[in-house]
DRENFI-416222 format. One line per 10 residues: number of its first residue (from 1); their letters; for each residue x negated, y, z negated of C-alpha. Coordinates in Angstrom, 1 decimal. Layout:
<atoms>
NUM) A) X Y Z | ...
</atoms>
This chain:
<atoms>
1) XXXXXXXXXX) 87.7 3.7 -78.0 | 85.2 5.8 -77.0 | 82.3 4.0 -79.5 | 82.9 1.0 -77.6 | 82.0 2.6 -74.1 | 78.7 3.7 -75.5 | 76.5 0.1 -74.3 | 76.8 0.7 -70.6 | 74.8 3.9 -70.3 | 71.2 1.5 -70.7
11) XXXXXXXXXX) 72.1 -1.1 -67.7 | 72.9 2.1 -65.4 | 69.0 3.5 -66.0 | 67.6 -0.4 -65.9 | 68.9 -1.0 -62.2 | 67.4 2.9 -61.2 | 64.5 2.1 -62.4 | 63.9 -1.3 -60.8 | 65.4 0.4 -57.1 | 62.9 3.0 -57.6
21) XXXXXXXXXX) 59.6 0.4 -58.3 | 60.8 -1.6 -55.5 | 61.2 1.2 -52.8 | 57.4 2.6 -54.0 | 56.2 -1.2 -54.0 | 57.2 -1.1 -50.3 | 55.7 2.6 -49.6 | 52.1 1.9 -50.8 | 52.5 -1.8 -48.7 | 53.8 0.0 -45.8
31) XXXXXXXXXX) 50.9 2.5 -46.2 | 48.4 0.0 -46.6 | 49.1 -1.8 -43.6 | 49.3 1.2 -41.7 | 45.8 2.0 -42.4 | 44.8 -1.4 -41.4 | 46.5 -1.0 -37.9 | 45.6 2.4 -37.0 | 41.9 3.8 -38.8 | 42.3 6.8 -40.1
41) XXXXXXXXXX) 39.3 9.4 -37.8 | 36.4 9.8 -40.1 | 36.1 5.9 -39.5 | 33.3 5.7 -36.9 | 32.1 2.7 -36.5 | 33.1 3.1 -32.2 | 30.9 5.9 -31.8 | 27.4 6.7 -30.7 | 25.4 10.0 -32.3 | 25.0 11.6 -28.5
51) XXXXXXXXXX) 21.4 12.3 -29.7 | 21.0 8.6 -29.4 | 23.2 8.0 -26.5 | 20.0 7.6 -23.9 | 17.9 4.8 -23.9 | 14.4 4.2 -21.6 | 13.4 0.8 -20.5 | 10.1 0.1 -18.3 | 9.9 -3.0 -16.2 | 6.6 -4.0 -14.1
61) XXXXXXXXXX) 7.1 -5.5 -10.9 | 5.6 -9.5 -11.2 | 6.1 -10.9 -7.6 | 3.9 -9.3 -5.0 | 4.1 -9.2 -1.0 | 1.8 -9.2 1.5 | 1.7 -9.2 5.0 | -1.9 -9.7 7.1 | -1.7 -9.0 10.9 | -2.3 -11.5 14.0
71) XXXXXXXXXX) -6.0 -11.1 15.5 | -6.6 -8.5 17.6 | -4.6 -8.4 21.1 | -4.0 -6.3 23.9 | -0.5 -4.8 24.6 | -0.5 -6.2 28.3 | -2.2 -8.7 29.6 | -0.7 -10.6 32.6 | -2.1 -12.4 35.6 | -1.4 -10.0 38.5
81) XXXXXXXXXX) -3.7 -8.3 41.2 | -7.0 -9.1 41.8 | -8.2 -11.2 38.9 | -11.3 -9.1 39.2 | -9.3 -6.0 37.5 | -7.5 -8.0 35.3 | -7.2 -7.3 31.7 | -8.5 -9.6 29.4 | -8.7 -10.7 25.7 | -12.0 -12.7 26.3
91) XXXXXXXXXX) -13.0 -14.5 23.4 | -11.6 -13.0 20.9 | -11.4 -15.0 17.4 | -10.5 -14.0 13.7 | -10.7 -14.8 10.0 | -9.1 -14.3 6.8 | -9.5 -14.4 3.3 | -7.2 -14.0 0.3 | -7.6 -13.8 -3.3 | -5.4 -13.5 -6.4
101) XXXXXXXXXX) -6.9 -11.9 -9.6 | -6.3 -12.1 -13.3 | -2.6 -13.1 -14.5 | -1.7 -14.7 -11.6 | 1.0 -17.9 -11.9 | 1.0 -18.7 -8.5 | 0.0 -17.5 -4.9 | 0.9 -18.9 -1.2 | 0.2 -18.1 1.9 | 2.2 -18.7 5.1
111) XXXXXXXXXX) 3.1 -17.3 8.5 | 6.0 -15.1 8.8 | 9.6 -17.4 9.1 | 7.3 -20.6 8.8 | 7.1 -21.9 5.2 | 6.2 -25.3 6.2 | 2.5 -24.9 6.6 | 2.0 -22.9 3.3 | -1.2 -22.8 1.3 | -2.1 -22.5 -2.1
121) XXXXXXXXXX) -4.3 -19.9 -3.1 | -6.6 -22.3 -6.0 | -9.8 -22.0 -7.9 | -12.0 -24.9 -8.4 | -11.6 -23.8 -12.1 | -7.9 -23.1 -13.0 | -8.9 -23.1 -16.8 | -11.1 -20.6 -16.8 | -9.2 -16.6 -16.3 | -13.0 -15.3 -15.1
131) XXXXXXXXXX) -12.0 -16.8 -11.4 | -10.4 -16.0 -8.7 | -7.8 -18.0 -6.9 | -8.7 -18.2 -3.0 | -7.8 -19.5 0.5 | -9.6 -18.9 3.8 | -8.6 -19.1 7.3 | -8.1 -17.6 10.7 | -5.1 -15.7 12.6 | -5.3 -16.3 15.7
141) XXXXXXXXXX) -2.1 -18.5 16.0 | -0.1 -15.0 14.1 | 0.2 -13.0 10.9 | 0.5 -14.2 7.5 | 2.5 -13.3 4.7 | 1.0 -13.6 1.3 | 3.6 -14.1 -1.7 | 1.8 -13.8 -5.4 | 4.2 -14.4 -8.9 | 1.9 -12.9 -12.3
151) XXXXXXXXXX) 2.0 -14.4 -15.4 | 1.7 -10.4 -16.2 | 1.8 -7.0 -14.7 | -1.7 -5.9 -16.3 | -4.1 -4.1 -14.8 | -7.1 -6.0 -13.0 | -3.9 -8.5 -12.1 | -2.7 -9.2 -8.5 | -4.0 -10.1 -5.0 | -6.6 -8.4 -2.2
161) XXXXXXXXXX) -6.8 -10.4 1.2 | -8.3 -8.9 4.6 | -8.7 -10.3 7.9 | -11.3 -10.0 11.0 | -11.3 -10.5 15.0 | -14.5 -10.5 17.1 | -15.4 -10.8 20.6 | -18.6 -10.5 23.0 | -16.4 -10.8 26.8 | -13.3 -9.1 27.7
171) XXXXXXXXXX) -11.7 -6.2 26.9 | -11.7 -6.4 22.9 | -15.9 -6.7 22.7 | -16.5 -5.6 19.1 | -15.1 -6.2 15.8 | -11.9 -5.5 14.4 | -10.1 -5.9 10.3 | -8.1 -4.7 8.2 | -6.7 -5.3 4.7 | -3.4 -6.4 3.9
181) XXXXXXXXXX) -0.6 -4.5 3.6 | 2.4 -4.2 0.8 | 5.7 -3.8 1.9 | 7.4 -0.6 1.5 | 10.9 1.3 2.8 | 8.2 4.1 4.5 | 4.9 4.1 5.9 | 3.0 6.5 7.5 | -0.1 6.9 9.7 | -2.3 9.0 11.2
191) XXXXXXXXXX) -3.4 7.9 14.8 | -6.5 8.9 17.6 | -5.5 10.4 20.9 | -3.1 8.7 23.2 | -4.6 9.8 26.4 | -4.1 7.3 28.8 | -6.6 4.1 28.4 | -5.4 4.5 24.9 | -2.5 1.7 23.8 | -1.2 2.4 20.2
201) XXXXXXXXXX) 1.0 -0.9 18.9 | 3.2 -0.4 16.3 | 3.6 -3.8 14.9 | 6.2 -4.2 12.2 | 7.1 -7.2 9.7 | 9.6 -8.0 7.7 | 9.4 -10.7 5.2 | 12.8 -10.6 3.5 | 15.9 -12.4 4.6 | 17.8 -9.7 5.9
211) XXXXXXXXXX) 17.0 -7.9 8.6 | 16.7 -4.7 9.3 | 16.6 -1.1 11.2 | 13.9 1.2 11.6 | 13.4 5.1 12.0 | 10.7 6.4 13.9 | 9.1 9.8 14.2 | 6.4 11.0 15.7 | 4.3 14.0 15.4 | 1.8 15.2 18.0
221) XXXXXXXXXX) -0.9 18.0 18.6 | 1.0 20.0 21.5 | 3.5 21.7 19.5 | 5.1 21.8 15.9 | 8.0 19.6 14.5 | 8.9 16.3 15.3 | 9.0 15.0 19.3 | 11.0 13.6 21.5 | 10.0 10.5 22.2 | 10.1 8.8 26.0
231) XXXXXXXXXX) 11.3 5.6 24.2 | 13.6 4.4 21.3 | 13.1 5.9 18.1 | 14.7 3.4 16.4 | 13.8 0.1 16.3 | 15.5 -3.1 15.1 | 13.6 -6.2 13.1 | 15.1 -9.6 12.3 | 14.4 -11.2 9.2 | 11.7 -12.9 8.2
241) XXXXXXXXXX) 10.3 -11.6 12.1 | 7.9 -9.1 13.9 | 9.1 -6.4 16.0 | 6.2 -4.3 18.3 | 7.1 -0.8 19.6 | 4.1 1.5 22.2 | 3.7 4.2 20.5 | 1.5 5.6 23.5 | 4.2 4.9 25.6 | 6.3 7.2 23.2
251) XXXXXXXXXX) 4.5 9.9 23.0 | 1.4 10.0 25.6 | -1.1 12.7 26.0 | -1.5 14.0 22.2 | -4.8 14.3 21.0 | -3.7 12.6 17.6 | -0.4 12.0 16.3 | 0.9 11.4 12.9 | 3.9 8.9 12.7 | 6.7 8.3 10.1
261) XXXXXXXXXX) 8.3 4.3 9.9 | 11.6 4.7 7.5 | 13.6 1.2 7.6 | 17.2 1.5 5.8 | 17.9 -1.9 4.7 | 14.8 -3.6 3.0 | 10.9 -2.7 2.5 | 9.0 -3.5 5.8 | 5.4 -3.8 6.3 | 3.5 -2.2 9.2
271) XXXXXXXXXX) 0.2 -1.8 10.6 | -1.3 -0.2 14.5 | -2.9 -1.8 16.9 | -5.3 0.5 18.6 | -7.4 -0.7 21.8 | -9.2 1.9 23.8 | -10.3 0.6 27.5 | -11.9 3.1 30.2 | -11.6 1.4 33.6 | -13.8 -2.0 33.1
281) XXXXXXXXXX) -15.3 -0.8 30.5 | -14.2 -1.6 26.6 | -13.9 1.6 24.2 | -12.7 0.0 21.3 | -10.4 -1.8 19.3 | -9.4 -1.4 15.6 | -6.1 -1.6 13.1 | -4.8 1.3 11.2 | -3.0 0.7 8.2 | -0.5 2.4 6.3
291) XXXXXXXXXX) -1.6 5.6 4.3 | -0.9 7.1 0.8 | 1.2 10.0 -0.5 | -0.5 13.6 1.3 | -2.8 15.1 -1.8 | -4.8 18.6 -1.5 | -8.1 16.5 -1.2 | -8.6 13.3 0.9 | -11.6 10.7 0.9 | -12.6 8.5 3.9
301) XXXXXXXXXX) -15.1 6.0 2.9 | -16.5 3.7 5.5 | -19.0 6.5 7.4 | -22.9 5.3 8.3 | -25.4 7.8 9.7 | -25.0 8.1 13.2 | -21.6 8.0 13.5 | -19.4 9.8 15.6 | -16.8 10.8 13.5 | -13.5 12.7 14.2
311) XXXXXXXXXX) -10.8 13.4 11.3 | -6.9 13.6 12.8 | -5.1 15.5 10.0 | -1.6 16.4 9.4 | -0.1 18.9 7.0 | 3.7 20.2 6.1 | 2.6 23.7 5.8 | -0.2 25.9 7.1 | -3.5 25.7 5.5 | -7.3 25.5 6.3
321) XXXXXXXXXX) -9.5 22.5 5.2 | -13.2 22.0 4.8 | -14.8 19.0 5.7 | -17.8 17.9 3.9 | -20.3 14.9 4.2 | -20.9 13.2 0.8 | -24.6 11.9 0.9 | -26.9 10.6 -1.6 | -28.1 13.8 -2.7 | -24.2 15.6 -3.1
331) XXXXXXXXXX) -22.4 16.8 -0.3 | -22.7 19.6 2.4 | -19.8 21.4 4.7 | -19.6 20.3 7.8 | -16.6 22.3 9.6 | -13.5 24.1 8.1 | -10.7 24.4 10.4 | -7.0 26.2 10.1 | -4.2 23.9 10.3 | -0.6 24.5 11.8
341) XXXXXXXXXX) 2.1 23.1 9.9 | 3.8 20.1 11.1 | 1.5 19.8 13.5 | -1.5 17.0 14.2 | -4.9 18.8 14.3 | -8.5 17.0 14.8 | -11.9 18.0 13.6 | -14.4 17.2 15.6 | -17.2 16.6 12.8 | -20.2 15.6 14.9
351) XXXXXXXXXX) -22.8 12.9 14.0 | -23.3 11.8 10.6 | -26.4 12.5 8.6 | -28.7 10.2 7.5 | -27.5 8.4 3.8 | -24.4 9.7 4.4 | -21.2 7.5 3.3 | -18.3 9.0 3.1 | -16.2 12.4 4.0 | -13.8 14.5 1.8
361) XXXXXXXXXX) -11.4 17.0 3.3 | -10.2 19.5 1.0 | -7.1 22.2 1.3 | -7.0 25.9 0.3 | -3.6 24.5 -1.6 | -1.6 22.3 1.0 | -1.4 18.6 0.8 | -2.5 17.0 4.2 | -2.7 12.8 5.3 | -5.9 12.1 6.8
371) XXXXXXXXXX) -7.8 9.4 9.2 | -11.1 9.3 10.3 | -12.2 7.5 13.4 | -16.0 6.3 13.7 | -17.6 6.0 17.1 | -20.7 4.0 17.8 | -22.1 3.2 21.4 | -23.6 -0.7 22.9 | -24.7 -1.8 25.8 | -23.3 -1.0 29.2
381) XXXXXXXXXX) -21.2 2.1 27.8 | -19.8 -0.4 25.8 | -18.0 1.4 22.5 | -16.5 0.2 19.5 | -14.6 2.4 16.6 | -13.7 1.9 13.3 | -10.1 3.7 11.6 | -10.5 4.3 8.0 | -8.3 6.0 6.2 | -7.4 8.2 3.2
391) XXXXXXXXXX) -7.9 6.8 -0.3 | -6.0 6.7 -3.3 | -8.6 5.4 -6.0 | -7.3 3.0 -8.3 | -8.7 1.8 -12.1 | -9.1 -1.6 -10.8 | -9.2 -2.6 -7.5 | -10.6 -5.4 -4.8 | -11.9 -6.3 -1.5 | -12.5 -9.5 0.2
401) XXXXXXXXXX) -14.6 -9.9 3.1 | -13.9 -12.6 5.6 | -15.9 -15.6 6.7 | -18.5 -14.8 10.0 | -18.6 -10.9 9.3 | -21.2 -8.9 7.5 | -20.7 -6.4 4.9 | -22.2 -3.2 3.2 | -20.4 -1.9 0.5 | -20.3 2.0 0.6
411) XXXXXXXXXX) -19.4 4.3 -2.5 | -18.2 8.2 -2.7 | -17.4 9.7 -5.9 | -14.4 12.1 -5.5 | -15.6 13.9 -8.8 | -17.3 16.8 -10.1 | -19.6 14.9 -12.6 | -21.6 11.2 -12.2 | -19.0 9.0 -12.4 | -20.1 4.8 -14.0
421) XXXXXXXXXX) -18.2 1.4 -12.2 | -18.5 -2.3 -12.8 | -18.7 -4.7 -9.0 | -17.8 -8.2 -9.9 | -18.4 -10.9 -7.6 | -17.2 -14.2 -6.4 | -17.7 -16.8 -3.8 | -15.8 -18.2 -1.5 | -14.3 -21.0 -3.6 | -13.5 -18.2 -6.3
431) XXXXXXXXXX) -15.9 -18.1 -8.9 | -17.1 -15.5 -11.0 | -20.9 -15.3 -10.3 | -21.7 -11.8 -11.9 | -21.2 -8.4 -11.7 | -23.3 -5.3 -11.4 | -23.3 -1.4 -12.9 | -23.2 1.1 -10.7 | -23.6 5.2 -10.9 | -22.9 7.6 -8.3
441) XXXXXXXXXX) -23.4 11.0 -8.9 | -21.3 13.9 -8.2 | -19.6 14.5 -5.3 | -22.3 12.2 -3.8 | -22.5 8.4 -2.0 | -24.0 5.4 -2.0 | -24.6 1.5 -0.3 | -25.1 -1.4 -1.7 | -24.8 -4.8 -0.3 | -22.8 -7.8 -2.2
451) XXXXXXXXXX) -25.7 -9.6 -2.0 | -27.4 -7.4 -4.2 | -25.0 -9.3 -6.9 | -25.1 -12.7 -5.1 | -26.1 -13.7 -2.1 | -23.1 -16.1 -2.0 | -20.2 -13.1 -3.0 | -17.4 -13.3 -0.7 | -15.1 -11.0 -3.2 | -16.0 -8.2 -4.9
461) XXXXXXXXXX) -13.6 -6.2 -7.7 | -14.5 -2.8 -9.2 | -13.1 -2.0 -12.3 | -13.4 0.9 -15.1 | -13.5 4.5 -12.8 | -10.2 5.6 -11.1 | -12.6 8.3 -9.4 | -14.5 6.3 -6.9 | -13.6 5.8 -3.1 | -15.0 2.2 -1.7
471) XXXXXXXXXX) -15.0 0.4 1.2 | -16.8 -2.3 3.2 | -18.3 -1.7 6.4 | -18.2 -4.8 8.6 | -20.4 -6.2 11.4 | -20.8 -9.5 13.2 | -23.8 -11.5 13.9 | -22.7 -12.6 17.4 | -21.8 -8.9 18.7 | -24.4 -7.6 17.8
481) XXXXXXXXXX) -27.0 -10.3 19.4 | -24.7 -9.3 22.2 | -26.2 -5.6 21.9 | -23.1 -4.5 20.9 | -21.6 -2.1 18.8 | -19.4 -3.4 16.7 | -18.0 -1.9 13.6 | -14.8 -2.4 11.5 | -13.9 -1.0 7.7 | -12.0 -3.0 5.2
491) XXXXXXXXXX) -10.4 -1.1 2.8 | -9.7 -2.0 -1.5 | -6.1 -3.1 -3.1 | -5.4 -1.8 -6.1 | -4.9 -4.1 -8.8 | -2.7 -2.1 -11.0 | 0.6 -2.9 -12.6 | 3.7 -1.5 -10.6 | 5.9 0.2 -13.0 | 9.6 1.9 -13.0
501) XXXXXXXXXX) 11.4 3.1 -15.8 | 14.9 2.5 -15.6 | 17.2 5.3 -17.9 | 20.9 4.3 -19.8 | 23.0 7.1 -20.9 | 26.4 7.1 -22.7 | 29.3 8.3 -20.6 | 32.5 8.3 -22.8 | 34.7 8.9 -19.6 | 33.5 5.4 -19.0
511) XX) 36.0 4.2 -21.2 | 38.8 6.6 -21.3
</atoms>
């Protein structure tokens, strides 16, 4: 009996062994799709070494704005009393000229909320990258706004327009310009007296579509800190509009003031409208424009012998400049003076020597913002002044000089060795007709007049030197057959690429 029970033992092992392959079959399958579902953690193919986690990108701004004030006005001018005592614009007329340089794709001009009379800026040669594209006009029916798109932020790339305003009768006799100004979320200036006779107009644009609130404060030479101000300090702007605000009404009786324009919403650009009237008698007229970032040193181009000259400064902290005329043969101290923080102070700097060009104001270590003010007498105790202010120079930069106005270029070399440019000119339909080498020595000036390039340049660009401080000086023929003086200074653009660079970093909370 028991031999036969012996065959059973083998089918008992069989079906153990056949359980056992089929429950580790379904362990390693159940493992393996495990691992496919969740990844085990040295798999990183989610993460980001942190040491690459940052990242820099630079991007160049390719559309340009520019906004170029109405012709000169006064702030009021109504028909009441005796018309004898009237004030008066007389005959006051204007001109303008813009130019786009280099890379340029296209550039328009247009008044402010008015697209409908645009103008192409054009070149009678569009083939050829040497010219300039250009358009010419007046302003006399209001203020222009200048829109430029580059092919390519580059330097020696992007636009430079000015405009003029002349009269012999009324109360504006003499000349008036300015350059064209960028928009920006804050601009500053530096401003004459306010002593009654004196009207300062702030005049404020804004080109976007969204309008827009302003901040305003104002500086003055009684006292430290900020003042009150007899008006608003705020000041609303619609868009695409012009808003006007009397800054002499603001803040009357300084001998200078320095004034701060901060808008919330969207850049703005701004310039001040400065007439000076004694009884009957015209003192003046000129714009001032916007000024750069204070720096230790500042360099007002625009001077002639003969001049009166005043410099308004201002300053954040106490400190003590020294003024010094920059001539032909180098440059020699005229004053030094102690400045009060946060407070306006003016140098009286006399009369200007003869070949003398320029003035450079440098601190014992503070940074100040500077503007000079240029007095020349006519006829009749006639006056007319010219506001130039500090400069920032540029590698590349541009000027154009209106139709019916005169110009002499003048030169100052902010550096301690001779310092080598390049002047290119072109006429008034934009082309290139040649260009000129020029070397000013150290801390030194000089003139030259466009014609000595062409006697047909109407645009002039200087290139190659960052360390040079230009300007033209403008006249007009009819003024001064009137035997008056009239004098005006038209500042350079800078043609240089306007660069950010924008910073991405890795934040794992991000996605936690």
């Amino acid at each position: 009996m028991s031999n036969q029970a012996l065959p059973s033992a083998p089918k008992k092992h069989t079906a153990l062994r056949v359980t056992m392959a089929v429950l580790s079959g379904v362990c390693i399958v159940g493992v393996l799709v495990a691992m496919a579902i969740i990844p085990p953690s040295w798999v990183t193919h989610d993460s980001v070494p942190r040491d690459n986690a940052r990242m820099a990108q630079t991007v160049s701004q390719t559309q340009l704005a520019s906004y170029c004030p109405a012709r000169m006005d006064l702030a009021d001018s109504g028909s009441y009393g005796d018309s004898e005592f009237q004030a008066s614009s007389g005959n006051v007329t204007s001109s303008a000229r813009y130019a786009a340089f280099g890379s340029v794709y296209r550039a328009t001009v247009s008044r402010i909320g008015n697209d409908e009379d645009s103008v192409n800026l054009d070149s009678d040669s569009n083939l050829d990258a040497d010219n300039a594209k250009v358009a010419s006009g007046d302003v006399n029916d209001g203020a222009r706004f200048v829109d430029t798109r580059l092919l390519q932020a580059q330097s020696g790339s992007g636009m430079a327009a000015s405009v003029a305003s002349w009269a012999t009768e009324g109360d504006l006799r003499g000349v008036s310009a300015a350059s064209c100004v960028a928009p920006s979320l804050e601009q500053r200036f530096v401003l004459p007296s306010s002593a009654t006779g004196t009207t300062h107009q702030l005049v404020v644009a804004n080109p976007s579509s969204k309008a827009t609130s302003l901040q305003i404060e104002v500086w003055g030479t009684s006292s430290s800190g900020a003042l009150s101000l007899s008006t608003a300090s705020s000041l609303n702007v619609a868009a695409q509009a012009e808003s006007v605000l009397d800054l002499s009404a603001a803040a009357p009786n300084q001998d200078g003031l320095y004034v701060k324009v901060s808008s919330k919403e969207t850049p703005i650009a701004a310039v001040v409208r400065t007439v000076k009237i004694d009884g009957l008698t015209s003192k003046g007229s000129d714009y001032a424009e916007p000024l750069p970032q204070a720096q230790q040193s500042a360099v007002l181009s625009g001077v002639s012998a003969d001049d009166e000259v005043s410099i308004e400064l201002f300053s954040e902290q106490d400190t003590t400049v020294t003024v010094y005329w920059l001539g032909k043969e180098g440059r020699s101290e005229a004053k030094k003076q102690d400045l009060a923080a946060q407070r306006v102070s003016v140098v009286d700097a006399g009369k200007a020597p003869q070949d003398t060009y320029g003035v450079m104001v440098e601190t014992d270590g503070g940074t100040i913002s500077a503007s000079a003010q240029l007095t020349r007498s006519g006829d009749g105790d006639q006056q007319d002044f010219a506001l130039t202010g500090m400069q920032s120079p540029a590698q590349s930069s541009a000027i154009t000089i209106p139709d019916n106005v005169q110009a002499t270029v003048l030169i100052a070399n902010t550096a301690d060795q001779q310092e080598s440019a390049t002047i290119q000119a072109f006429d008034a339909s934009g082309k290139a007709l040649g260009s000129k080498e020029i070397t000013v020595d150290a801390s030194s000036s000089l003139s030259m007049k466009p014609e000595d390039i062409d006697e047909n340049a109407e645009l002039l660009l200087m290139k190659d030197n960052s360390a040079l401080a230009w300007s033209a000086r403008v006249q007009q023929q009819s003024v001064s057959d009137a035997k008056l003086a009239g004098l005006a200074v038209i500042t350079p653009i800078a043609l240089e690429p306007q660069n950010e660079t924008i910073w991405a970093q890795s934040d794992q909370h991000v996605v936690q």
